[in-house]
N, C-alpha and C positions, 0 to 999 in steps of 0.2 A: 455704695459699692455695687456697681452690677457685674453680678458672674454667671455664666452660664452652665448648666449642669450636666451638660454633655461634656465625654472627656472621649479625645483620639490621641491618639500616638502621634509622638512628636514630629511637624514637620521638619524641624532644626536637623531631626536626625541623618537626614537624606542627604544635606550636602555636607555634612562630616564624614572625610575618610575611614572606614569598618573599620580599620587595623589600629585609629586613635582611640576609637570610643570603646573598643574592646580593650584595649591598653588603659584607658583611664578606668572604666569600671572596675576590673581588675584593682589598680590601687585604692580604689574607693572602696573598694569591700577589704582589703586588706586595712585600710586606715580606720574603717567601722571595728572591726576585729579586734584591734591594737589601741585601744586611744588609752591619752596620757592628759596628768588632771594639770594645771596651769602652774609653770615654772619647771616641771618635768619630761619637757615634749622634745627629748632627745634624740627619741624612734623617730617620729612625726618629721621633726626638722630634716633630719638627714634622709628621709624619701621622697622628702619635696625639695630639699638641696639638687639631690641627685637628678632629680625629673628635670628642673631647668638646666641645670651644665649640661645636661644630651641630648636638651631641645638648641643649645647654641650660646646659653645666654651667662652673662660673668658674675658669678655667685660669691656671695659672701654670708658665709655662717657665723652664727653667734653675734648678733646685733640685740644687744636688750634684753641679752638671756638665750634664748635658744631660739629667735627671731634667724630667718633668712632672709636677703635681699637680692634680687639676681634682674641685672641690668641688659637689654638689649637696645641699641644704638642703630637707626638707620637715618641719615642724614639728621641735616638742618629741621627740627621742628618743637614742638612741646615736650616733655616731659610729664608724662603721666603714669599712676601710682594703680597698678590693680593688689587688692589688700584680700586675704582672708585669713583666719584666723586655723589656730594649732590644736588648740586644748580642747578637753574634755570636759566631765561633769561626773561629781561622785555622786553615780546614779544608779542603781541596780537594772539592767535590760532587761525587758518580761514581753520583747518585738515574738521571741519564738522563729526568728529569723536564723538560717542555718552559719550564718556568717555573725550572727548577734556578740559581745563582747563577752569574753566570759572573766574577763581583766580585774584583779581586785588584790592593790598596791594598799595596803592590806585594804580600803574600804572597796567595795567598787565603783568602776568607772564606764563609762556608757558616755560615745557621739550624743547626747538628747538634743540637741540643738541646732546640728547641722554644721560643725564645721568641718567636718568632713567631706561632703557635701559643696563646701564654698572653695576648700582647699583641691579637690579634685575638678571642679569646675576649672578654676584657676589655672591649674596644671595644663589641662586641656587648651583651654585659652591662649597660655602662654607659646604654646606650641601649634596653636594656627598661626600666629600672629606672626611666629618664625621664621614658618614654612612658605608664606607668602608675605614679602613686603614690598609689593609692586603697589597697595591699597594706601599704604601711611607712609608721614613720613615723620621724624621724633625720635625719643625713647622709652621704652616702654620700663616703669619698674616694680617687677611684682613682688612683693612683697607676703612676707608668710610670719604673721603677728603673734607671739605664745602671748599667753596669760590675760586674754580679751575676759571672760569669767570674773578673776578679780578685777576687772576694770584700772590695772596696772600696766599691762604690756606693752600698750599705744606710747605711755611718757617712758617706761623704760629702754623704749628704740631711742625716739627722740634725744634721752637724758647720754646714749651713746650713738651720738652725733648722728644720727639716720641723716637731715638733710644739710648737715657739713660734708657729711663724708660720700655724701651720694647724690647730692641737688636738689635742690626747693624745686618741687613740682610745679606745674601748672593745672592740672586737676589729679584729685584722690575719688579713685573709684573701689566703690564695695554693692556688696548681695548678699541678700539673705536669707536662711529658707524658712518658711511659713507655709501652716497648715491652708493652700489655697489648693484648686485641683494642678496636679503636674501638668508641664506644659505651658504655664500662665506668670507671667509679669505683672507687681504692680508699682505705680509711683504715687507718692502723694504732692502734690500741691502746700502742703507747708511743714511741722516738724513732722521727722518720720514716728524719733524715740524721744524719749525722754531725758532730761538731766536727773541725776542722781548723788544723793550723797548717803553715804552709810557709814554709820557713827558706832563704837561700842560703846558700853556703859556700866561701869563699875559701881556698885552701890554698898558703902560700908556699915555694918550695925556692931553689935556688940555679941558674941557667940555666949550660948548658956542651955542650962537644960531646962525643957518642956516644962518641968514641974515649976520653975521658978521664972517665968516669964518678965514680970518684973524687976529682974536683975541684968536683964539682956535687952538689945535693940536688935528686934525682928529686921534682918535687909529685906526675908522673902516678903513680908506686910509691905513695907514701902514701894519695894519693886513692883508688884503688883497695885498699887495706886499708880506711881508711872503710867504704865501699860494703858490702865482706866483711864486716869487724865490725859494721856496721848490721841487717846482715838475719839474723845469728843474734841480736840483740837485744832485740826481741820476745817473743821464743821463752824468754830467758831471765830475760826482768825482768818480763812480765806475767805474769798467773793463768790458766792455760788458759781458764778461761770467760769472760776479757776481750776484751773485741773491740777489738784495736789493729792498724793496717796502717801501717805504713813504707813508701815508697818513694822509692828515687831516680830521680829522671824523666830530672836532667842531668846530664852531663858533660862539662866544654869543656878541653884544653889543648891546647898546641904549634900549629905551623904544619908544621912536617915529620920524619919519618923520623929524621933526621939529626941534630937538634937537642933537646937536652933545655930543655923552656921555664922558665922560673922562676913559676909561679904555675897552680894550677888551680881551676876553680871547678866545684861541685854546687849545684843542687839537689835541694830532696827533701820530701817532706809526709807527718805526721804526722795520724792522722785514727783517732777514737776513740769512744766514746759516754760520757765525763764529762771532764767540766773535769779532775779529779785527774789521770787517765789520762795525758792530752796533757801536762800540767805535768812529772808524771813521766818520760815519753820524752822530752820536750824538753831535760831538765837529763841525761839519759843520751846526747843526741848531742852537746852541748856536752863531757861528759867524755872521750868513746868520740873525736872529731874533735881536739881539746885534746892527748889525749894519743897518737895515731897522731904527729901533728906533733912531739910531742918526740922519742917513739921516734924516727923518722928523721931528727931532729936539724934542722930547717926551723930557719932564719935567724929569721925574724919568727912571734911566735903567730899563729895562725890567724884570721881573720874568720868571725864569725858574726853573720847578722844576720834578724829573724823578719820575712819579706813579706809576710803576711797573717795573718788568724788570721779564726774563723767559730765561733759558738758548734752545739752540740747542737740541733737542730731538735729540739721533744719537745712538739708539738699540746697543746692545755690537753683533757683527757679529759672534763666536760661539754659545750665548747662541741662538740668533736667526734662527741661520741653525738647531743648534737642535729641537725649536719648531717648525717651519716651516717642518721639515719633522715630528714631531710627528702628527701636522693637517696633513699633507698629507694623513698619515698614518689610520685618524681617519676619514677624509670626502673624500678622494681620492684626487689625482693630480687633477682635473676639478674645484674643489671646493676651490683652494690655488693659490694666484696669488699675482700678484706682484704688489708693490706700492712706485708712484714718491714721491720724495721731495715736502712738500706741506708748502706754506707759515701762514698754521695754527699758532697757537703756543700754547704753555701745560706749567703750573707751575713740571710736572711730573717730571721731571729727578732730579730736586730736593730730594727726596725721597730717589735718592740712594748716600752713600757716594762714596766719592771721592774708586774708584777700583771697585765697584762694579756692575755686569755688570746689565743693565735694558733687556728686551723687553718688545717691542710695537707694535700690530698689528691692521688693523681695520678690522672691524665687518659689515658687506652689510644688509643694511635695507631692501633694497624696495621688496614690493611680487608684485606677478605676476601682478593683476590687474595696478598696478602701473608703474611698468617697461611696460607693454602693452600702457599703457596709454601715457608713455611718447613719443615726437615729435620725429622726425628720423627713420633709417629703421636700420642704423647701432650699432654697441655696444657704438662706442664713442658719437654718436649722440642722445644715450639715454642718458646716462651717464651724459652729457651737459644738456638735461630737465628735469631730475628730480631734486626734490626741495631739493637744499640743505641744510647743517646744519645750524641753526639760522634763516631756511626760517619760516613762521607762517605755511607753508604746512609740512612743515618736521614731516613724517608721519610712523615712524620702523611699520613693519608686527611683531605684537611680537610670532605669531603661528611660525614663521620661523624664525626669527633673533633671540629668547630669547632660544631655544634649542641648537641653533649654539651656541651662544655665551657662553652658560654653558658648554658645550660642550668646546670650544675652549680653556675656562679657565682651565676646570680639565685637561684637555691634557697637557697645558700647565707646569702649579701648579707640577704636576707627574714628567715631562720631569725636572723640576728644583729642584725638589726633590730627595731625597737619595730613592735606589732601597732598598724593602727588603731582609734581609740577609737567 
C-alpha cells in the first residue's frame, strides 16, 4: 500500500453545490448524534426515507426491519444498487466531539464504524445523481440496510422480497470508512473482507458448593479448556499461508466465588477467506467443544448453535478496474490506492445475486489534525495509531471524507451505469 502523507482539502468539494454539502453535513452530525443499535434504526430510517422522496426518488420503508429502498428510473439501462448501512454500535464515544453521541438505550451507543458516514455520503449521492440525469441512463436503487452489525440485515431484506419486489440488480455498490487520510480511496485487487461465522456455546456441568468439588462438574474448568484448545487450533489444522482467525470474545458463568454454577456459555467467531476454510474450523470447534464436555464428564452434551454467518466479500475484478480508474479519473492517481485483505467482515455480498458483479471500496477518514497527531513519522506507523473502526475515538473529518465520499459514490453509480445515447 502506498499512501502519501501530505493531506489537502478535498478536491471533490469544489464541484459539489455549497447548499448540498452543507445540507448533508448537517444530517451527518445529526445522525452521529442520534445513532440506534441494529434492529432499532427507526430515527435513522425515516431521515434517510425522508432525504430520498425530496431528492425525487419512490421510497419504500420497512423492508427487512426498518430497511429503506427508494428507486429512481431514468430510461432504458442497468439497474444498480448503492447500499449503506443504519446502525450503530454499543459503544461508549470518548471523540470529545461537540456533536459526539451522548445516546444510551439503556447501554450506550456511538457511529464507531462509520455508518453514518456511508449513509450521509449516500444521501448526497443520491441527490447528485437526481439533479442531473443527462450523464446516465438506468435505475438507480439506494438502499439503507439496518442491522449490518449483526450480520443479519443484508438476508432480512432479501427474506422480504428486496429483489422480487424491486429488481435483480445488475451491480451492488458499497464504501466504507477506514482509518486512511481523508480524501483517499482504496480498492483491492482480490477479497476486500472476510467470511465469517459466529457460533455460541452452551457448556453444561453439575452446580455444587466450593467445599465439595467432587460432587459437582465444574462448566467454568471445561470452558476454559475450550478457550486453551481453540487457540492452539488454527495453528494446527490450517496451512500456514491460510488466513484463519478464531476468537473468543465471550465468557459468562457463576454468580459468585463460592459457588460452582452448572452451566457456562461462549462465544466466539470464526473468520476466513473461503467458504471450505470456515466449514472446516467450524466442524473442528464442534469436535474440540463435544469432546472437552466428555473429558470432564458434563451431565448433558453441549449446545452449539451458529448466530450468524457472512459470505467472503471478493469485488467482481472488471467492474472494479472500471471504478478504480473512474476515482482515478475524478481525484487523480495520489488519491486511489490500493487495499489488503482485511479480516473485517460485511453481511454485503449478500445483496447481490448469484452472477452479479459487486464493488467495494474504502473511504479514508482521518483530517489532518488527526493524522498529525497520530504516533510514528512514517505512513505505516500512522496508519497503526490512528483510532480505529469500533474504537470510541473513531472520529471521520466529515469537511473532507463526506465530499470524497459523495464524490466516489457518483463516480462510481455512472461508471455502472448505462452511458447516454
Amino acid at each position: 500500500m502506498s499512501i502519501s502523507i501530505s493531506m489537502s482539502a478535498s478536491a471533490s468539494a469544489s464541484v459539489l453545490p455549497r447548499d448540498l454539502l452543507e445540507a448533508v453535513t448537517t444530517l451527518y452530525l445529526d445522525l452521529h448524534a442520534h445513532p440506534e443499535l441494529s434492529g432499532e434504526e427507526s430515527r435513522t430510517a425515516a431521515c434517510f426515507a425522508d432525504w430520498l422522496t425530496r431528492a425525487g426518488y419512490r421510497v419504500t420503508a420497512g423492508v427487512g426491519g426498518h430497511g429503506v429502498v427508494g428507486l429512481l428510473e431514468n430510461g432504458e439501462g442497468p439497474l444498480v444498487v448503492v447500499r449503506a448501512e443504519l446502525d450503530a454500535l454499543p459503544v461508549q464515544e470518548r471523540t470529545g466531539l461537540p456533536y459526539a453521541s451522548r445516546v444510551s438505550t439503556p447501554v450506550p451507543v456511538m457511529h464507531a464504524c462509520g455508518h453514518d458516514l456511508h449513509l450521509a455520503a449516500a444521501a448526497g449521492a443520491a441527490s447528485v445523481l437526481a439533479a442531473d440525469r443527462r450523464l446516465w441512463r438506468g435505475t438507480v436503487m439506494v438502499v439503507g440496510q439496518p442491522a449490518e452489525e449483526t450480520l443479519s440485515g443484508a438476508q432480512a431484506m432479501l427474506d422480504d422480497g428486496l429483489h422480487d419486489r424491486f429488481g435483480r440488480p445488475d451491480a451492488v455498490l458499497a464504501q466504507h470508512a477506514a482509518p486512511l487520510p481523508a480524501g483517499m480511496v482504496a480498492h483491492g485487487t482480490g477479497p476486500m473482507t472476510a467470511g465469517s461465522v459466529s457460533l455460541d456455546v452452551v457448556v453444561h456441568g453439575r452446580g455444587g458448593h466450593v467445599a465439595t468439588p467432587h460432587l459437582a462438574v465444574d462448566p467454568v474448568v471445561t470452558a476454559a479448556a475450550v478457550v486453551v484448545r481453540l487457540q492452539t487450533m488454527v495453528a494446527a489444522e490450517t496451512a500456514p499461508a491460510e488466513q484463519v482467525v478464531l476468537t473468543v470474545g465471550r465468557l459468562q458463568a457463576g454468580t459468585r466465588g463460592n459457588v460452582i454454577p452448572d452451566r457456562a456459555e461462549l462465544g466466539l467467531t470464526v473468520r476466513g477467506f473461503s467458504g471450505a476454510a470456515l466449514d472446516r474450523v467450524v466442524t473442528a470447534v464442534h469436535r474440540i467443544v463435544r469432546a472437552e464436555c466428555d473429558a470432564s464428564g458434563c451431565p448433558v452434551p453441549p449446545e452449539i448453535s451458529v448466530v450468524s454467518r457472512s459470505p467472503v466479500n471478493r469485488p467482481d475484478p472488471q467492474l472494479t478496474a472500471a471504478i478504480r480508474d473512474a476515482h482515478a479519473a475524478a481525484f487523480g492517481e495520489a488519491r486511489v490506492t490500493g487495499w489488503p485483505p482485511s479480516m473485517a467482515t460485511e453481511d454485503f455480498p449478500l445483496l447481490a445475486p448469484d452472477g452479479v458483479p459487486t464493488a467495494y471500496w474504502m473511504l479514508g477518514t482521518a483530517g489532518p489534525r488527526q493524522w498529525a497527531a497520530a504516533p510514528g513519522t512514517t505512513a505505516a506507523e500512522k496508519l497503526a495509531g490512528l483510532p480505529p473502526n469500533h474504537s470510541p475515538l473513531f472520529a471521520p473529518s466529515p469537511r473532507l471524507a463526506l465530499p470524497t465520499g459523495i464524490t466516489a459514490m457518483v463516480t462510481a453509480a455512472r461508471a455502472a451505469l448505462g452511458s447516454p445515447s
